[in-house]
N, C-alpha and C positions, 0 to 999 in steps of 0.2 A: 083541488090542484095538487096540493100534497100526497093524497093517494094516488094520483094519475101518475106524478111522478114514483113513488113507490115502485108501481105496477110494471110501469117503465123499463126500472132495474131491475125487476126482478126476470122478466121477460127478455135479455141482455146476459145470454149465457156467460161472457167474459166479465162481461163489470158486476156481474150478483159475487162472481167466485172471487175478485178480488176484494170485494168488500169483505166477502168473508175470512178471504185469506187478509187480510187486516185486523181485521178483528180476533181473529187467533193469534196475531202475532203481539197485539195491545195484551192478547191474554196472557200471553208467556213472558210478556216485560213485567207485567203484575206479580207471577211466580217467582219469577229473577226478585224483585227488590223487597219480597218479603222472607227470603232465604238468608237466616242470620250467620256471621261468622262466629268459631268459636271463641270463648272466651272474654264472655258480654256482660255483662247483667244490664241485661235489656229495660229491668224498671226505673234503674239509677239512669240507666240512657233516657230514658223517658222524662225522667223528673229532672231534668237538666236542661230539656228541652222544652220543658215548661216554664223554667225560671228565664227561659235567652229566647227573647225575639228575635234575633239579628240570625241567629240559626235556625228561626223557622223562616225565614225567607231562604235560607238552602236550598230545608229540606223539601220547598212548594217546589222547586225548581229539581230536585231529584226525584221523586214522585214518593214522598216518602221510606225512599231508600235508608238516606240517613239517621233518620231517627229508628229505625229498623236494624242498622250495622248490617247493611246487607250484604252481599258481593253486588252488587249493583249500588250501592251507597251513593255513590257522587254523581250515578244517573249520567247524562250525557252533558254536563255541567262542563268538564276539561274541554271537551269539541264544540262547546259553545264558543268558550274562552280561546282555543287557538285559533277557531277561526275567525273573530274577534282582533286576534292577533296577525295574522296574515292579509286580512283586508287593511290594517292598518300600514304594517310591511309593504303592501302593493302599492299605495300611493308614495313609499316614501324610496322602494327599489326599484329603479326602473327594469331591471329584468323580469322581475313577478308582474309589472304592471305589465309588460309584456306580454305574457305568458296569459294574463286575464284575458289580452284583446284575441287572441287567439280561435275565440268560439268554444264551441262544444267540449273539444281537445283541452284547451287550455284550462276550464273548468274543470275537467278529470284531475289534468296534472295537480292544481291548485288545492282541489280536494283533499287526494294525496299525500301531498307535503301537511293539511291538516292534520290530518292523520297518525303522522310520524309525529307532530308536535304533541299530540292528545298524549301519546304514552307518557313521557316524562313529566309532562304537566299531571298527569293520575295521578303516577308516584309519587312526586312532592306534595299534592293533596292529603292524599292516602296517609303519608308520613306525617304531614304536619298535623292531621286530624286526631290520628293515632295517640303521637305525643301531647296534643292538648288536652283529649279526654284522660289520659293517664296522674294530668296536673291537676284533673279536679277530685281534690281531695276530700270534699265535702257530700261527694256521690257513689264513692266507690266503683267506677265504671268499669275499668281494664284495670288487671293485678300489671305485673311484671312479667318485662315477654322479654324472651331469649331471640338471639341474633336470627334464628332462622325461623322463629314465629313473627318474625317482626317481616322476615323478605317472603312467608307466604303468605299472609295478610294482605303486602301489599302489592305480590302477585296474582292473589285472586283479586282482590280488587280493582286492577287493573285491565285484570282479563273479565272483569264483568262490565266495566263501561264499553271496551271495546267489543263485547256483546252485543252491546244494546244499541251501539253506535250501525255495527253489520243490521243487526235487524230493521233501522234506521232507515239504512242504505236498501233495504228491499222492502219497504211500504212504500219508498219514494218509486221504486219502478214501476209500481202498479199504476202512478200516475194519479190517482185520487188525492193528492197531497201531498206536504213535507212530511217525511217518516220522523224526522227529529223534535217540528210538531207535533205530530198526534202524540210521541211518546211522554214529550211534557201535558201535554192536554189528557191524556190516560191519567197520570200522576196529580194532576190538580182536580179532576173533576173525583176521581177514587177517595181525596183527600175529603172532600165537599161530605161526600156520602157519609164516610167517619164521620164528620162535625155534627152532622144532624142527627145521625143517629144518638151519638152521646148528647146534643141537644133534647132531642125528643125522651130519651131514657131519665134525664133530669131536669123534665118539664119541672116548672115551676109559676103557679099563676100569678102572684105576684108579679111574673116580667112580662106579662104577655102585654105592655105596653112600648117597650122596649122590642120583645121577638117583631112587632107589627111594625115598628120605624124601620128597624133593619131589613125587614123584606120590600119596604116601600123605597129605600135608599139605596137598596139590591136592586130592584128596577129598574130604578131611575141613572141609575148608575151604567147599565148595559144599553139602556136607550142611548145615551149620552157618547158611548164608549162605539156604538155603531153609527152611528150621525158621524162621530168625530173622525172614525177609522177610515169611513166610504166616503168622507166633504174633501174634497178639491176645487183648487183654482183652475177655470179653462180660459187659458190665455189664447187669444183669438191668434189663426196665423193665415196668412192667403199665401197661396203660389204661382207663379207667375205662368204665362201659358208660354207654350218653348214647341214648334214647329219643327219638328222631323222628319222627311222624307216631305210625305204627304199627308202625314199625320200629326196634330196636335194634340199637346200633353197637358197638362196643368191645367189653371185655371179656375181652381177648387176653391173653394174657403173651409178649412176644417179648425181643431182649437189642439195648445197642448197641455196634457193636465197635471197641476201640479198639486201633490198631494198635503194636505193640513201635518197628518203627522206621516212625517216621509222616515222617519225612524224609526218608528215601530218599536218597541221593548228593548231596543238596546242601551239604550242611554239611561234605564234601569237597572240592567244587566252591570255596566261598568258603577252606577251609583253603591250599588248592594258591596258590588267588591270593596269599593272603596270606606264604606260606611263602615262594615266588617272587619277590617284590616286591622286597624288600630285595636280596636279593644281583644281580638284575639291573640295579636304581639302582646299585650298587655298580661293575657291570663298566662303566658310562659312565664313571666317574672314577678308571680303574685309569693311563688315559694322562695326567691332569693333571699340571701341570708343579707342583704344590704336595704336600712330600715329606707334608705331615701329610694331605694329604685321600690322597693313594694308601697311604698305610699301613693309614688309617682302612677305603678301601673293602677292600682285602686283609684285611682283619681281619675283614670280615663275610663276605666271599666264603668265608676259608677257616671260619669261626666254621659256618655252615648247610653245609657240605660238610664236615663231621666228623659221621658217622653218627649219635655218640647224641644230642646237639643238636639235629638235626635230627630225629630219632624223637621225642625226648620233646615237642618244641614242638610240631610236627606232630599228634602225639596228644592234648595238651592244647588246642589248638587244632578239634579235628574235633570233641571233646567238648562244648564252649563253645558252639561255631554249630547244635551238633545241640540244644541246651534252647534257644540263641536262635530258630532258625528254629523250633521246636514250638512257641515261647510266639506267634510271629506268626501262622501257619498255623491254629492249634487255639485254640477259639473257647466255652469253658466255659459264659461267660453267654448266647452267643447258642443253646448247644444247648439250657440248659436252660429258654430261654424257650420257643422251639420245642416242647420237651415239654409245658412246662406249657401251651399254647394247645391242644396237642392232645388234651389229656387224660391225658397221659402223666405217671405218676410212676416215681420206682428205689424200692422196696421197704424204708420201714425212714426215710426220707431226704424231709424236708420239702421242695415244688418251691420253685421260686426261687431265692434265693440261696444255701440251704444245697446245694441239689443241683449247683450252679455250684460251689462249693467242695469238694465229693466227690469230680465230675471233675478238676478242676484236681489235688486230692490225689493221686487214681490215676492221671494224665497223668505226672505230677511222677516216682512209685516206678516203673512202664513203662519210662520213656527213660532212664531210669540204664543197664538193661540195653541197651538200643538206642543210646546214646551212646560205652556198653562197646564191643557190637559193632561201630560205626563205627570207633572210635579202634585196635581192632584189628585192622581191616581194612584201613584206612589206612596202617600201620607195617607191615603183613605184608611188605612186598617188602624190609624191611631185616633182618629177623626174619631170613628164608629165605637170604635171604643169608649170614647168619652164619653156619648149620646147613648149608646144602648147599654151600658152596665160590663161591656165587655162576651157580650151575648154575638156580635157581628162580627168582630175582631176572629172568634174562633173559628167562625165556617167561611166566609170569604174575605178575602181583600182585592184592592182597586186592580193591581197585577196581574191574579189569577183570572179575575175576569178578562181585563184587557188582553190577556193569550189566549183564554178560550173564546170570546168571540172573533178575535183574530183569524183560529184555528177554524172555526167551524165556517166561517163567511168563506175563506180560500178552499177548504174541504167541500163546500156545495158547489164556488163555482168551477172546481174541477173536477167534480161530478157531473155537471150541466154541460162541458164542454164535452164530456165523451158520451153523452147522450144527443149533441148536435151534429156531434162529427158522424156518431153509428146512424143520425140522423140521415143523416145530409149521404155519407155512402149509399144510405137505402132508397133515396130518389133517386 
């Protein structure tokens, strides 16, 4: 079946040449984020990022940019974040919520406006990253930079996200995917390859009890992570039959499906911010000359880099933003108006507001489990840790997996659909 399909695309002169013009352009984000700036010492970067977990969740998320100092360093990390920002903006202005219902158009616009927000958000990244590697005085990372090493740093850096953001925007036209997915999915799985290689270069028999949990947990783990991704609620709905002319309509029974984790990695996305905040304000004031503020910041630096503190917040935090972000996203009264104009009722369940408050109820008992499976997705790379010696912790966590099979399940079935459609043209 899998070779059938193969052969399929390859026989598909448009969709072989986009895959491959995709895969050239995965190529050229890879070139991009291992192009270092000047003025680095790339091993003190290194060995910094060895001592700080909270910064290797970044850098999973820049595809290794960052720990590289790349021009692509912060990876498409700021247009995650503005747009992040804008979906929240759009429920709370009603002109952008506007501008959302607009269709096709209005998505551009909306885009757009992301767009213009990524810039600024780069350069205050850019800058604030710049100055915190400079405060670490124990690595020697960045010497002293002059005013106008400091505005082309974060010039190019700025103009390397918005690189990779364009190249984004044209994997997405090919239509086999989100361009802004695969480019995080390049990034995490490239990172994968590193870990094993250094893995395998410092086999050690002694763990192979340890390397065998971790690939068994690694498994079980992606089973679990596609069960949970593809499980949905289908809430039954009938429609009523409705005579027209001389023709009648309706009269269907079909179901509507409502999905377990209907957030998808965002509510890690905002946890990671959040988690990272603090102790990064903390290392700007580890050098003041005030003993009570550098006690203070040391107390939080070491307080979030004490593993179960940092699990448990982390967790309770990923669970919080996963019922927040549902209650923004997921729209009870507007579905059930929608039904009720269409003729549509759920079985049993008066339309209107009672059937608004159905959903909401079944939304509500759903993402308990989908909140579960976040929060322990989220914690898995401290988890693994514990159990395998630190051996699991290096090559994947609960995260990178939960995006890559994300990535790849919406990558096949948008491949499957222009293989039905060239289908379906050719009867």
């Amino acid at each position: 079946m899998f070779l059938d399909r193969l052969k399929q695309i390859y026989k598909i002169k448009d969709l072989r040449n986009s895959i491959f013009f995709v895969l050239f352009m995965l190529f050229i984000c890879r070139i991009i984020v291992h192009v270092p700036i000047p003025g680095v010492n790339v091993y003190g970067l290194k060995s910094y990022f060895q001592s700080n977990q909270l910064l290797g969740l970044l850098n999973m998320f820049s595809g290794g940019g960052l720990k590289n100092f790349s021009i692509g360093m912060l990876g498409v990390g700021p247009y995650i974040t503005a747009s992040i920002i804008i979906q929240l903006l759009a429920m709370i202005i009603p002109s952008l919520e506007a501008i959302m219902k607009e269709g096709e158009s209005g998505q551009q616009k909306m885009n757009q406006y992301t767009k213009y927000l990524t810039i600024p958000l780069t350069i205050i990244q850019a800058y604030s990253f710049i100055t915190l590697l400079q405060k670490q005085s124990n690595y020697t990372i960045i010497g002293r930079l002059s005013i106008m090493q400091y505005i082309s740093a974060m010039v190019t850096i700025t103009a390397g996200t918005m690189l990779l953001v364009w190249i984004g925007d044209l994997i997405t036209e090919k239509k086999i995917g989100n361009g802004i997915s695969l480019l995080i999915f390049a990034g995490i799985v490239s990172g994968w390859l590193g870990s094993v290689q250094n893995l395998v270069v410092t086999y050690d028999p002694s763990k192979i009890f340890g390397i065998i949990l971790f690939l068994a947990i690694s498994l079980l783990t992606i089973v679990v992570v596609v069960v949970i991704n593809e499980a949905q609620r289908n809430v039954p709905v009938s429609y009523a039959r409705r005579v027209r002319g001389n023709k009648m309509y309706g009269g269907v029974n079909t179901h509507l499906p409502l999905k377990v984790n209907q957030a998808g990695v965002i509510p890690i996305i905002f946890a990671v911010s959040i988690v990272i905040f603090p102790p990064m304000i903390a290392k700007f004031f580890v050098a003041s000359g005030n003993r009570v503020v550098v006690s203070i910041a040391n107390f939080i630096i070491n307080l979030f880099q004490n593993q179960v503190f940092y699990g448990i917040s982390y967790f309770v935090l990923v669970v919080a933003f996963t019922y927040f972000y549902t209650a923004i996203i997921f729209h009870p009264d507007q579905i059930a108006d929608n039904l009720q104009k269409n003729g549509g009722f759920i079985p049993g369940i008066r339309p209107g507001k009672t059937t608004a408050e159905y959903l909401q109820k079944i939304v509500v008992r759903i993402n308990f489990a989908g909140a579960l499976f976040l929060g322990i997705i989220a914690v898995l790379p401290v988890i693994m840790q514990k159990l395998t010696s630190g051996i699991g912790s290096m090559v994947v966590g609960g995260t990178s997996i939960l995006i890559v099979v994300s990535v790849v399940i919406e990558t096949v079935k948008a491949i499957n659909s222009q293989l039905t459609m060239r289908n379906y043209e050719e009867l």
